[in-house]
PQR file with spaces between the fields and no chain letter, atoms N, CA, C, O and H, PARSE charges and radii, in Angstrom:
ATOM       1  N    UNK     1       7.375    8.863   -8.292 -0.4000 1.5000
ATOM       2  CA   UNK     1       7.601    7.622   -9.001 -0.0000 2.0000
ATOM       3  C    UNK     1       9.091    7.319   -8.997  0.5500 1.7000
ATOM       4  O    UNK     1       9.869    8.255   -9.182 -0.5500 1.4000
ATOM       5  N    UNK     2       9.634    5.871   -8.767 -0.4000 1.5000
ATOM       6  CA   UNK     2      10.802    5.687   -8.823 -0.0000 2.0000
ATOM       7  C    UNK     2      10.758    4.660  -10.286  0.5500 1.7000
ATOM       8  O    UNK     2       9.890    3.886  -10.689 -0.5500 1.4000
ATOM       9  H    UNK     2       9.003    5.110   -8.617  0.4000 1.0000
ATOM      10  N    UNK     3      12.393    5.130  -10.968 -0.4000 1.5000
ATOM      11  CA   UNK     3      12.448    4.234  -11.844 -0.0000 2.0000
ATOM      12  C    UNK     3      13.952    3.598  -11.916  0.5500 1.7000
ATOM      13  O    UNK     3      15.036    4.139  -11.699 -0.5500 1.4000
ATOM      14  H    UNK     3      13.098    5.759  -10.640  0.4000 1.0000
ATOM      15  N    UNK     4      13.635    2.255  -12.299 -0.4000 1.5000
ATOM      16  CA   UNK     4      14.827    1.302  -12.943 -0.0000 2.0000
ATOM      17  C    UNK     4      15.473    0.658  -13.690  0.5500 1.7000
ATOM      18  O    UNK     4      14.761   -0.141  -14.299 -0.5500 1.4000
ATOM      19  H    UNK     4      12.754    1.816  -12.475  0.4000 1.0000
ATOM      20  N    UNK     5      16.509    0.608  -13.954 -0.4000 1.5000
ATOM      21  CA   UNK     5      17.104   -0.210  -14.942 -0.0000 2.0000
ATOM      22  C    UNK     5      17.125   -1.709  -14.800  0.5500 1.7000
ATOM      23  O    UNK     5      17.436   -2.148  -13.692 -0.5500 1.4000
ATOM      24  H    UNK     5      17.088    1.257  -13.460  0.4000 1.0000
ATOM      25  N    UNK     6      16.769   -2.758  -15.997 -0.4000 1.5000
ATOM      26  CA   UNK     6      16.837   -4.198  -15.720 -0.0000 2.0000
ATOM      27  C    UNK     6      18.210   -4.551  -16.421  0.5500 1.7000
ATOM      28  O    UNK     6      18.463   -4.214  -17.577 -0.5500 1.4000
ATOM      29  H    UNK     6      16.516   -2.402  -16.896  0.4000 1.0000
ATOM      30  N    UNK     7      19.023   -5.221  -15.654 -0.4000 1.5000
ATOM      31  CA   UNK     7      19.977   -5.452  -16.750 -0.0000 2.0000
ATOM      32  C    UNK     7      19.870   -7.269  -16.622  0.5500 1.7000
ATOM      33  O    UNK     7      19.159   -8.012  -15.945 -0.5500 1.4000
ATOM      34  H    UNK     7      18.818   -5.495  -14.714  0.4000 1.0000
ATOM      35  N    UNK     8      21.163   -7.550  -17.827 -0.4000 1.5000
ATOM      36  CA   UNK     8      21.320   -9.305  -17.616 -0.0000 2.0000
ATOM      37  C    UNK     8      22.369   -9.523  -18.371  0.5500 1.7000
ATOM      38  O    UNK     8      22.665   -8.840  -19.352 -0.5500 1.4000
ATOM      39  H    UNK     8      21.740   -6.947  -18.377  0.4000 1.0000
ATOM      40  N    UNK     9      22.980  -10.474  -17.961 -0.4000 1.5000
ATOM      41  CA   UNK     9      24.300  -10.301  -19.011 -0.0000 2.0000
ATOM      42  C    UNK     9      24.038  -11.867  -19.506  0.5500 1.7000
ATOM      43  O    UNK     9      23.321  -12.726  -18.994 -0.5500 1.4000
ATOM      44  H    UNK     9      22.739  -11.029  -17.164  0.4000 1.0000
ATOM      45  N    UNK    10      25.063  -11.938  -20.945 -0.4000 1.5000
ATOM      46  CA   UNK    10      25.114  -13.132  -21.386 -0.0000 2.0000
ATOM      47  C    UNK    10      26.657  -13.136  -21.474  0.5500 1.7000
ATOM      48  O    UNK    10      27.507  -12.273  -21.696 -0.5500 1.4000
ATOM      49  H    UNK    10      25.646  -11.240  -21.361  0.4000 1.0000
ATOM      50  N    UNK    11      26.673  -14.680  -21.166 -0.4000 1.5000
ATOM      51  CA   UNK    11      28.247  -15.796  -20.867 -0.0000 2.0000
ATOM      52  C    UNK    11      28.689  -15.961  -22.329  0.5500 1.7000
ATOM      53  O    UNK    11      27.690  -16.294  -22.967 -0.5500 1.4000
ATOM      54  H    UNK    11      25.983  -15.381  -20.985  0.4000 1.0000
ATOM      55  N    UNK    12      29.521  -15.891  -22.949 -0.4000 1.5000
ATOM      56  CA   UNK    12      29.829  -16.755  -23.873 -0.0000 2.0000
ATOM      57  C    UNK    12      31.403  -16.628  -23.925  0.5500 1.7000
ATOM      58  O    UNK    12      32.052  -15.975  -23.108 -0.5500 1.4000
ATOM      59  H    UNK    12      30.333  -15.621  -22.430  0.4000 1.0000
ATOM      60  N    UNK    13      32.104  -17.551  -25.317 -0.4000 1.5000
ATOM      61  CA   UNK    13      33.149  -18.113  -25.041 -0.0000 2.0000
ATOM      62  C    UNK    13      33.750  -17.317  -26.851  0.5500 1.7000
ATOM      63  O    UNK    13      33.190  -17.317  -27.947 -0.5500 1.4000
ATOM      64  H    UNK    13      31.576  -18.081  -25.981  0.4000 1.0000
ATOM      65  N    UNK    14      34.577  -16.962  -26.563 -0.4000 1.5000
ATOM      66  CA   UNK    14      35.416  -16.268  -27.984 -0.0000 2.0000
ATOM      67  C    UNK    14      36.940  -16.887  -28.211  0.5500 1.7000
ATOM      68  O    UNK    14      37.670  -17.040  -27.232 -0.5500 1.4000
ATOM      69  H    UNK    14      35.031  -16.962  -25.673  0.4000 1.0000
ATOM      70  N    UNK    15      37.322  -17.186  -29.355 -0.4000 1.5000
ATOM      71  CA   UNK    15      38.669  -17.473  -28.939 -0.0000 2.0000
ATOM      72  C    UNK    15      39.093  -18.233  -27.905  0.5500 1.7000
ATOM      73  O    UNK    15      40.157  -17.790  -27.473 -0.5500 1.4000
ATOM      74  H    UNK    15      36.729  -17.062  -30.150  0.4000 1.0000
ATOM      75  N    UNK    16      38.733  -19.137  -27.357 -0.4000 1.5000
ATOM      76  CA   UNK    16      38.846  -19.693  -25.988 -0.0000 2.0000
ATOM      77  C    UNK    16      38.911  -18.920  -24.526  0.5500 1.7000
ATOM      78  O    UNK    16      39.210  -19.402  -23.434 -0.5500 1.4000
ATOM      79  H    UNK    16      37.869  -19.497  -27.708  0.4000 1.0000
ATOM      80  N    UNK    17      38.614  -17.852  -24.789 -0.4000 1.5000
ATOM      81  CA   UNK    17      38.182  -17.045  -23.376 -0.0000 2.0000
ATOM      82  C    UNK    17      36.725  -16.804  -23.247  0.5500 1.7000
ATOM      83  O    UNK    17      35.958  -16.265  -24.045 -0.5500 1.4000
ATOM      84  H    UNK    17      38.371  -17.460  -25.676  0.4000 1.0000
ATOM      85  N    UNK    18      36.490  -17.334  -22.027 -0.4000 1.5000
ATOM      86  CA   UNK    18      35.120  -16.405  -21.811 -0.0000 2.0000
ATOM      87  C    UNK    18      35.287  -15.433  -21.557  0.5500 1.7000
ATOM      88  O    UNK    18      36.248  -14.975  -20.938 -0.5500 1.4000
ATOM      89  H    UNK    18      37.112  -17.772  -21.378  0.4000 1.0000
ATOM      90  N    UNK    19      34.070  -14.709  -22.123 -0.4000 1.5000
ATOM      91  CA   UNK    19      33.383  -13.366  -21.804 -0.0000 2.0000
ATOM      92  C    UNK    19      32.079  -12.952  -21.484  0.5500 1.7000
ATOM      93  O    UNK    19      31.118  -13.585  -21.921 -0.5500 1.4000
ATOM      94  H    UNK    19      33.289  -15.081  -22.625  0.4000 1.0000
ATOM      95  N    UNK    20      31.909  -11.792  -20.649 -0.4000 1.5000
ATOM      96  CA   UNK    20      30.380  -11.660  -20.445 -0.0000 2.0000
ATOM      97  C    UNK    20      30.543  -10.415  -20.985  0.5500 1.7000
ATOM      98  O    UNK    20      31.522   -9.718  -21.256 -0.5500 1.4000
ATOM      99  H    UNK    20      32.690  -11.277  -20.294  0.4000 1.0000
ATOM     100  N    UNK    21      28.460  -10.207  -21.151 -0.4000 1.5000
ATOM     101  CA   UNK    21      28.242   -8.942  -21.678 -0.0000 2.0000
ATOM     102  C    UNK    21      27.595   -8.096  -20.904  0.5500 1.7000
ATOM     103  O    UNK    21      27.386   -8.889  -19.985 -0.5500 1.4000
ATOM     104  H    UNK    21      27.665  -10.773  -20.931  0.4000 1.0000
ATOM     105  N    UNK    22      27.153   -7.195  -20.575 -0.4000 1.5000
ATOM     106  CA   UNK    22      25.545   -7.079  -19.772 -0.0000 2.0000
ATOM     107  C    UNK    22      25.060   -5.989  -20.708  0.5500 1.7000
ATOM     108  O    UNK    22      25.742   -5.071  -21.164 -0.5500 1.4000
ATOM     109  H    UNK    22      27.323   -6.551  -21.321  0.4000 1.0000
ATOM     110  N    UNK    23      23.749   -6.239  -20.927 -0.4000 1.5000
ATOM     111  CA   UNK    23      23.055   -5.392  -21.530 -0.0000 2.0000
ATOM     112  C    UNK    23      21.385   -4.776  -20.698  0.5500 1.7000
ATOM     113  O    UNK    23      20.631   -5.620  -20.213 -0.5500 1.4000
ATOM     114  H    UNK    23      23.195   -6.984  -20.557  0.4000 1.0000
ATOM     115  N    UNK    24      21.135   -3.732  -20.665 -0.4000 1.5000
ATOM     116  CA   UNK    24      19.609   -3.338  -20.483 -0.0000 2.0000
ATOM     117  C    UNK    24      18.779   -4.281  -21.100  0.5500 1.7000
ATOM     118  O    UNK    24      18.944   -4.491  -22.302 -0.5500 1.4000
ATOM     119  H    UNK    24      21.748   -3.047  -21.059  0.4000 1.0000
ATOM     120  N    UNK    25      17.722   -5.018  -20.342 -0.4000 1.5000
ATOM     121  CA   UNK    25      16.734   -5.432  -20.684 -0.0000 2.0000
ATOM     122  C    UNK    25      15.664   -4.988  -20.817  0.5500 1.7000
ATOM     123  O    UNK    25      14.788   -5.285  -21.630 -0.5500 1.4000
ATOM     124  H    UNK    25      17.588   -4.847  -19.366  0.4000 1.0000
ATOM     125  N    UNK    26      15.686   -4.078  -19.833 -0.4000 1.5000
ATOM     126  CA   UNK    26      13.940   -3.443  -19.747 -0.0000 2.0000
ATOM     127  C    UNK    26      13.913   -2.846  -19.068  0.5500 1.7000
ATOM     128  O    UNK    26      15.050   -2.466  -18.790 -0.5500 1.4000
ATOM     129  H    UNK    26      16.397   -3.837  -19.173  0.4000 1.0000
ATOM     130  N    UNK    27      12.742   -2.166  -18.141 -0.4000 1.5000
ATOM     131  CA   UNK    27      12.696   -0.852  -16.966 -0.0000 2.0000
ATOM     132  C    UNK    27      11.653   -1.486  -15.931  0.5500 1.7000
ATOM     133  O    UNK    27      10.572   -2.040  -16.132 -0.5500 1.4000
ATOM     134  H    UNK    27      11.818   -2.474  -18.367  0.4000 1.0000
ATOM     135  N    UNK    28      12.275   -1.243  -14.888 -0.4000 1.5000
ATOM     136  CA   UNK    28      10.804   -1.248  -13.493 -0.0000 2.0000
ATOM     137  C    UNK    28      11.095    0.015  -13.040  0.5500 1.7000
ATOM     138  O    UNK    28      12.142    0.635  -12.852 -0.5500 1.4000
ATOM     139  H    UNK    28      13.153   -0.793  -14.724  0.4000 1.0000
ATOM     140  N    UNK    29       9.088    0.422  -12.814 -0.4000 1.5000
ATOM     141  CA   UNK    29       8.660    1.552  -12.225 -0.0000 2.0000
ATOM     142  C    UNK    29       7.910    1.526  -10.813  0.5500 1.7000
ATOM     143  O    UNK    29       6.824    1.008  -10.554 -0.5500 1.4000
ATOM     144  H    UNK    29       8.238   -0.081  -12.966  0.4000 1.0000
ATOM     145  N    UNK    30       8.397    1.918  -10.341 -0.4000 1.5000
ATOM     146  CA   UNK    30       7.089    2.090   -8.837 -0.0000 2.0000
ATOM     147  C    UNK    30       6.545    3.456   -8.743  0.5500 1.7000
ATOM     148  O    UNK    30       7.119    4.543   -8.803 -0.5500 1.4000
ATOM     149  H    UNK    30       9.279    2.339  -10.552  0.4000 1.0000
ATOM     150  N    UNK    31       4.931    3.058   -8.532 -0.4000 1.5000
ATOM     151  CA   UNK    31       4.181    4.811   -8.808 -0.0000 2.0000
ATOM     152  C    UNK    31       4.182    5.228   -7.293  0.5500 1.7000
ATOM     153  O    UNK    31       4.564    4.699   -6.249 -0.5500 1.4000
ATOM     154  H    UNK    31       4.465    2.175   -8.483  0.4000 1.0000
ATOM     155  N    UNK    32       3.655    6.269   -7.598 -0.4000 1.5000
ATOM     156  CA   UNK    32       3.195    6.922   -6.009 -0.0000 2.0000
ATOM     157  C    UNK    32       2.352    6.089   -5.087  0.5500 1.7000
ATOM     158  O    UNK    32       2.248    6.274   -3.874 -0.5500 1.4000
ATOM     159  H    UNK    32       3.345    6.698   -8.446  0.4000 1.0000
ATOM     160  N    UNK    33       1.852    5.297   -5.681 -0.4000 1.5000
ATOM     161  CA   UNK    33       0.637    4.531   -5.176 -0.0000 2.0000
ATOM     162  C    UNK    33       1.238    3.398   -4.685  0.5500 1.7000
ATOM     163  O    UNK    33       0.803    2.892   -3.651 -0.5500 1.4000
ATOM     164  H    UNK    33       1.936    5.147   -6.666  0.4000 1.0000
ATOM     165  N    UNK    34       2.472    2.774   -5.458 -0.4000 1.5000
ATOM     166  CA   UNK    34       2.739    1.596   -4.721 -0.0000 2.0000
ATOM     167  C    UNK    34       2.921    0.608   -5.944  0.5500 1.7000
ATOM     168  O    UNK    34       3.977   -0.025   -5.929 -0.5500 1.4000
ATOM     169  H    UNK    34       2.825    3.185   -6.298  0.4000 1.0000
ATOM     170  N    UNK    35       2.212    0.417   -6.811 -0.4000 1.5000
ATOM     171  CA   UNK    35       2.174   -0.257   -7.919 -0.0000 2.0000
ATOM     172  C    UNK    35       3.611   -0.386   -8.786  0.5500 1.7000
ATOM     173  O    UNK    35       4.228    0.546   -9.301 -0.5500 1.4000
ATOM     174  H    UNK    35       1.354    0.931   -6.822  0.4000 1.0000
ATOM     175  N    UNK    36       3.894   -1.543   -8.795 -0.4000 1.5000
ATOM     176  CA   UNK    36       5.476   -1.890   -9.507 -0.0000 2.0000
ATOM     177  C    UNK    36       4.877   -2.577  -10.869  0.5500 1.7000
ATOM     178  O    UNK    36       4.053   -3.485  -10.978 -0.5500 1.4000
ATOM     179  H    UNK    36       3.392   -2.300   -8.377  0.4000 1.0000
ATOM     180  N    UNK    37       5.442   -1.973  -11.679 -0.4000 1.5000
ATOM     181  CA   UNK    37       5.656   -2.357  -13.104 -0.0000 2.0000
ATOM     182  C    UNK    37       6.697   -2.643  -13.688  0.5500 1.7000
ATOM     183  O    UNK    37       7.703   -2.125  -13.205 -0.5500 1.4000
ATOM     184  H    UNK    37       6.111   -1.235  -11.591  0.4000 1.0000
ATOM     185  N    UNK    38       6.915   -3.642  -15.051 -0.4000 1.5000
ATOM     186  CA   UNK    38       8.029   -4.269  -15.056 -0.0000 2.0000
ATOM     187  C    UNK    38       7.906   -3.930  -17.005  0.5500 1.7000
ATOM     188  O    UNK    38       6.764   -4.379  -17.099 -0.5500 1.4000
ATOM     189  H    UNK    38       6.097   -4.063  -15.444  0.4000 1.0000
ATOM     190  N    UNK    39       8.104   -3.680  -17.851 -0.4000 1.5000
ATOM     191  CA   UNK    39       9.072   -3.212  -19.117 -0.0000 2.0000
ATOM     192  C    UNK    39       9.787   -4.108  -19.827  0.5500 1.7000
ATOM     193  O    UNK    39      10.952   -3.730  -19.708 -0.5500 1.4000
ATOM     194  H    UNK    39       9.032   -3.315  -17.775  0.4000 1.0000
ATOM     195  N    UNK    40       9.760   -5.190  -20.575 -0.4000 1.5000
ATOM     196  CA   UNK    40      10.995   -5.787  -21.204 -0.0000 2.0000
ATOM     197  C    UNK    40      11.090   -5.324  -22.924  0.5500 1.7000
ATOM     198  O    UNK    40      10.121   -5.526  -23.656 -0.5500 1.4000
ATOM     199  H    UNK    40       8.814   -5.498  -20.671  0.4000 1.0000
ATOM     200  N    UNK    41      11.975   -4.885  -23.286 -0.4000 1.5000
ATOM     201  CA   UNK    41      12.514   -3.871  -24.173 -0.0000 2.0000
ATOM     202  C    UNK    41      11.954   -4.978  -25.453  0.5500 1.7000
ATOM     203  O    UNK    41      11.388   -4.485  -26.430 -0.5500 1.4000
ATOM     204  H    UNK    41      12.762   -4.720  -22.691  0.4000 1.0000
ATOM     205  N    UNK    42      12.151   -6.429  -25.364 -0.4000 1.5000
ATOM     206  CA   UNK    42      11.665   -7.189  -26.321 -0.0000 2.0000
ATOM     207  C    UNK    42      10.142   -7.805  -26.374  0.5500 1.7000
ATOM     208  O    UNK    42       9.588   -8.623  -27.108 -0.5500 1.4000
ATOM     209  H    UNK    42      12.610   -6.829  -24.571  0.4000 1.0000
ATOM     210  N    UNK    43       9.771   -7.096  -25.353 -0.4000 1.5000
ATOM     211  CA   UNK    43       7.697   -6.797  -25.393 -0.0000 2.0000
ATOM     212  C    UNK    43       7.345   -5.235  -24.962  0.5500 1.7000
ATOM     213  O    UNK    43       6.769   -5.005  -23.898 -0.5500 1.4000
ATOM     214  H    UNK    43      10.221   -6.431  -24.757  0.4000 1.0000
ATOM     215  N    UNK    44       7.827   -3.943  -26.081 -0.4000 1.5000
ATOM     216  CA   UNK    44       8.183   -3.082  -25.764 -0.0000 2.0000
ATOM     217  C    UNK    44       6.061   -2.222  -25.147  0.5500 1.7000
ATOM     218  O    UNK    44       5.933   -1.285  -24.359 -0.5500 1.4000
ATOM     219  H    UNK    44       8.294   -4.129  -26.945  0.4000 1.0000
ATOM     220  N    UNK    45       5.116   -2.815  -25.698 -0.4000 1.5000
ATOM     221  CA   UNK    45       4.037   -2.382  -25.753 -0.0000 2.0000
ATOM     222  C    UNK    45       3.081   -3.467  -24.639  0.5500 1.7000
ATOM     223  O    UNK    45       1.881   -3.727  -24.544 -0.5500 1.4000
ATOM     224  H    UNK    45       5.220   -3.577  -26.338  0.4000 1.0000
ATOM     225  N    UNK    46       4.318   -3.904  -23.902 -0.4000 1.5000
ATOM     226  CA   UNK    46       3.454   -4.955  -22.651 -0.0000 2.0000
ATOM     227  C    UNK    46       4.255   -4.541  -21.420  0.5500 1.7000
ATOM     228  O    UNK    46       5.478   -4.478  -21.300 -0.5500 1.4000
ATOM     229  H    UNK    46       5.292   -3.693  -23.979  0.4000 1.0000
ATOM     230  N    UNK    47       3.042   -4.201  -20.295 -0.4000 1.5000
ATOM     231  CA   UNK    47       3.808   -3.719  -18.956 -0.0000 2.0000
ATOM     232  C    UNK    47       3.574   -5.147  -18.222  0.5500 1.7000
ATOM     233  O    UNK    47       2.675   -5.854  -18.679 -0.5500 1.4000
ATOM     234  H    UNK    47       2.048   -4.253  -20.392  0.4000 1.0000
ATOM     235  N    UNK    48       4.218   -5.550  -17.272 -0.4000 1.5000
ATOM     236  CA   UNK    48       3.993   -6.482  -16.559 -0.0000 2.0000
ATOM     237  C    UNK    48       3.728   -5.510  -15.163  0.5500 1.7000
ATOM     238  O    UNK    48       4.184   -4.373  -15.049 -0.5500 1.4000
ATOM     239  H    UNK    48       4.949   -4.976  -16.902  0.4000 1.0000
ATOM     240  N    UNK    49       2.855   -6.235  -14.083 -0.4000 1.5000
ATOM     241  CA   UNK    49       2.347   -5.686  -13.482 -0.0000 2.0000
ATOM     242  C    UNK    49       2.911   -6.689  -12.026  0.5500 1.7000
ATOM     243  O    UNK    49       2.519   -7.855  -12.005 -0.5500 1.4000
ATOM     244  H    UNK    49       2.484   -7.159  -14.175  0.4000 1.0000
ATOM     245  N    UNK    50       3.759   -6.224  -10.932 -0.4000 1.5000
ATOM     246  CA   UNK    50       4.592   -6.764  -10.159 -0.0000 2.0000
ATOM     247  C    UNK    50       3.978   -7.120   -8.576  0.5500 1.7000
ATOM     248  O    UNK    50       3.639   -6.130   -7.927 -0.5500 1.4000
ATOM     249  H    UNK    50       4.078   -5.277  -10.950  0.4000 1.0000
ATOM     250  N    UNK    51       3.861   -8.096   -8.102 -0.4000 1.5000
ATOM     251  CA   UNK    51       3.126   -8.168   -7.005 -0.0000 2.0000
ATOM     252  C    UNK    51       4.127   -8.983   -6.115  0.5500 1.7000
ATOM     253  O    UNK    51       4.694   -9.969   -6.587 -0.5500 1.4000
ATOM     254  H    UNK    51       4.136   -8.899   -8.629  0.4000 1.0000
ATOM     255  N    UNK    52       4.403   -8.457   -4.475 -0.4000 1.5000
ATOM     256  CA   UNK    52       4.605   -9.444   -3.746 -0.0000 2.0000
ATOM     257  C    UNK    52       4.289  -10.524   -3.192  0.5500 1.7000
ATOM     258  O    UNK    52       3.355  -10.642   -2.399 -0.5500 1.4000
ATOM     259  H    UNK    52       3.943   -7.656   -4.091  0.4000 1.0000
ATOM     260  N    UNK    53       5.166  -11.570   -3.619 -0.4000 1.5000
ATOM     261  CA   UNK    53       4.523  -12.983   -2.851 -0.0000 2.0000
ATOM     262  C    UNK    53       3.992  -13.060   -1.951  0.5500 1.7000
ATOM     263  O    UNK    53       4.601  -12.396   -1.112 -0.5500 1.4000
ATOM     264  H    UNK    53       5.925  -11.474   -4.263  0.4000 1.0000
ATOM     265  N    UNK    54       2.686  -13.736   -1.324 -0.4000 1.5000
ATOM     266  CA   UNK    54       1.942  -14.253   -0.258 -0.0000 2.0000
ATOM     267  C    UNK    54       3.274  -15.364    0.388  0.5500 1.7000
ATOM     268  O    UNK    54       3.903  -16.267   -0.164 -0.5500 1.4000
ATOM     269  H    UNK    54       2.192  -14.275   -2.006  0.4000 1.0000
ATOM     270  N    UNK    55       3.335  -14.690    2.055 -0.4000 1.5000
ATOM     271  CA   UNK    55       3.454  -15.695    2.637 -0.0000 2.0000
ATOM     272  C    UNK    55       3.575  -16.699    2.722  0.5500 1.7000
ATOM     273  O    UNK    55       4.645  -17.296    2.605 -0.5500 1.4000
ATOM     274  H    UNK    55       2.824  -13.957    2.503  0.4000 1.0000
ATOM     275  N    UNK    56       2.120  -17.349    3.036 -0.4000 1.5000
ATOM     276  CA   UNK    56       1.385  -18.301    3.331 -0.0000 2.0000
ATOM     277  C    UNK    56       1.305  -19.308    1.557  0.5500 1.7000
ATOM     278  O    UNK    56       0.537  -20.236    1.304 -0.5500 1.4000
ATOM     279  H    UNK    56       1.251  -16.865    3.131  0.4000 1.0000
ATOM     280  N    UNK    57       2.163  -18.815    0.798 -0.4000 1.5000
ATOM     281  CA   UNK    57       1.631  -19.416   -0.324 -0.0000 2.0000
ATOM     282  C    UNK    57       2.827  -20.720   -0.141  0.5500 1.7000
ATOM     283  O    UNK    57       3.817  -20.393    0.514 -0.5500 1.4000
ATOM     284  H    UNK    57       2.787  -18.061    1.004  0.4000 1.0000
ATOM     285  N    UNK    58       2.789  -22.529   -0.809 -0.4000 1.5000
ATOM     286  CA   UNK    58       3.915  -23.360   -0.742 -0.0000 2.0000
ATOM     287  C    UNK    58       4.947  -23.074   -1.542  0.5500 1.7000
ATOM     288  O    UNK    58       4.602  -22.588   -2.619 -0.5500 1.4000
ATOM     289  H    UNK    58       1.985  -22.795   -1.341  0.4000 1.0000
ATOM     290  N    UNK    59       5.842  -23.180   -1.416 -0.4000 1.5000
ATOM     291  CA   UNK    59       7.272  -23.739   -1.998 -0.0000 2.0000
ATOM     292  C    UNK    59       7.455  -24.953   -2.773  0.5500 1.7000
ATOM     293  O    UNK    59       8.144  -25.820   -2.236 -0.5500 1.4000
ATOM     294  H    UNK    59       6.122  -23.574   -0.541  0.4000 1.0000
ATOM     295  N    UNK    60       6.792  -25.293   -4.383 -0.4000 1.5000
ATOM     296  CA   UNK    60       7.342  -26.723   -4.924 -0.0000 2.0000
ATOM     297  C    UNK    60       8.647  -26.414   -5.442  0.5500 1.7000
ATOM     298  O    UNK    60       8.933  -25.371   -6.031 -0.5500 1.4000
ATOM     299  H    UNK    60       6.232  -24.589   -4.819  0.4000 1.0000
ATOM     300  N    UNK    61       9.262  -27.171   -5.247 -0.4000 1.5000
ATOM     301  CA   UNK    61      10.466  -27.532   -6.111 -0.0000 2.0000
ATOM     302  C    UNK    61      10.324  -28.947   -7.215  0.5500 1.7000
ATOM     303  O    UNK    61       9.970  -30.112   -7.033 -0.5500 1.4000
ATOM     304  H    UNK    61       9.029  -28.018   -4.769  0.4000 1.0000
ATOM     305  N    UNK    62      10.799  -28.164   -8.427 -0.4000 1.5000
ATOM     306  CA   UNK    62      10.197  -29.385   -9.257 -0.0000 2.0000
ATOM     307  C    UNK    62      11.582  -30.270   -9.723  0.5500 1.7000
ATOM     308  O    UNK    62      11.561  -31.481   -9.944 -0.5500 1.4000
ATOM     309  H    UNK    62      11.087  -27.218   -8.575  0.4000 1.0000
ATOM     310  N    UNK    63      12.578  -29.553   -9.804 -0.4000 1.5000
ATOM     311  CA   UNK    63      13.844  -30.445   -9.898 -0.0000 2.0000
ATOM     312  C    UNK    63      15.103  -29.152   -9.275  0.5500 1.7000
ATOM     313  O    UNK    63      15.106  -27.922   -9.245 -0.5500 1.4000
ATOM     314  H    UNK    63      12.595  -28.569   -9.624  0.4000 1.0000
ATOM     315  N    UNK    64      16.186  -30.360   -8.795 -0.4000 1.5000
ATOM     316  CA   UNK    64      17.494  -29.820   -8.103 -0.0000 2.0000
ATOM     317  C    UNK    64      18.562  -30.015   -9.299  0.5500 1.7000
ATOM     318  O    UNK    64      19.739  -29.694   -9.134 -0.5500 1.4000
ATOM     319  H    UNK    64      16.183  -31.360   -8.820  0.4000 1.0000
């Protein structure tokens, strides 16, 4: 099994400087089998379950 760290940072502005933060969000796992799972620390009792996109599936874009 491989495992990972999610991170994400947030922008904000102090004193007139910005600053960023980054913090851990959550964990992804990949099992032996192949199966990727996804962890967010603020749905600590919900796995998300990770699948690669189809191909063949379209591309909308709903705004630029």
């Amino acid at each position: 099994m491989q495992l990972f760290d999610v991170f994400t940072k947030k922008v904000y502005e102090k004193e007139g400087a910005k600053r960023v933060i980054s913090y851990k969000a959550g964990a992804m796992k990949i099992t032996d089998r192949g199966n990727i799972y996804l962890r967010l620390f603020h749905m600590p009792t919900t796995d998300f379950f990770i699948q690669e996109r189809e191909q063949n599936m379209p591309i909308v874009e709903i705004e630029k």
